[in-house]
N, C-alpha and C positions, 0 to 999 in steps of 0.2 A: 571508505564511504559506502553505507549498506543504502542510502535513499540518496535521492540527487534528482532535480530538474520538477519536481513541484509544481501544479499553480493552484490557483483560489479557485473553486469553481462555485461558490457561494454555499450560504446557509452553513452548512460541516462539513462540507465535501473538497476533496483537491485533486486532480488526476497530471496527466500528460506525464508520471514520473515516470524515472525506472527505481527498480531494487536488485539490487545484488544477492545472489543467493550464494554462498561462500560454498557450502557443502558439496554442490557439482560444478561453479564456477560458472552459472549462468546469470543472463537479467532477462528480466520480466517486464512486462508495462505496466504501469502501477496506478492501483485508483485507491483513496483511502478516506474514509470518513468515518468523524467523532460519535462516538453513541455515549452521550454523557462527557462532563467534565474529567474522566479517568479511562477512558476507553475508547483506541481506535482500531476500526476492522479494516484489512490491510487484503485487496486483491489484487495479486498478481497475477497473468494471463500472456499467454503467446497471441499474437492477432486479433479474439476477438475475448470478450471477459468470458464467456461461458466455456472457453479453455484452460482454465487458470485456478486458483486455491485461495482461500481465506484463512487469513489468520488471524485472532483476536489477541491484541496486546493491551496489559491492565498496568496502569501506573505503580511501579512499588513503594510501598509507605515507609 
């Protein structure tokens, strides 16, 4: 499991997760929100967000 524990935080947004980062074996706190029907930008963070990395993930067709 690379996401787990989710919730809705309205309009496109959902936080309180964590992610699994498989490559060093850590998790993160995770915030994630939709920009378009094909596009989520994914922040993971230690403590507080402005510690943490964005990733942009795009649906494959």
């Amino acid at each position: 499991m690379v996401l787990k524990g989710l919730r809705f935080k309205g309009e496109n947004d959902w936080g309180d997760g964590i992610i699994y980062e498989p490559q060093h074996g850590g998790q993160y706190s995770l915030f994630i929100s939709m920009n378009g029907k094909n596009t989520l930008h994914l922040r993971g963070y230690l403590g507080i967000s402005i510690f943490g990395r964005t990733e942009i993930w795009t649906r494959a067709k």
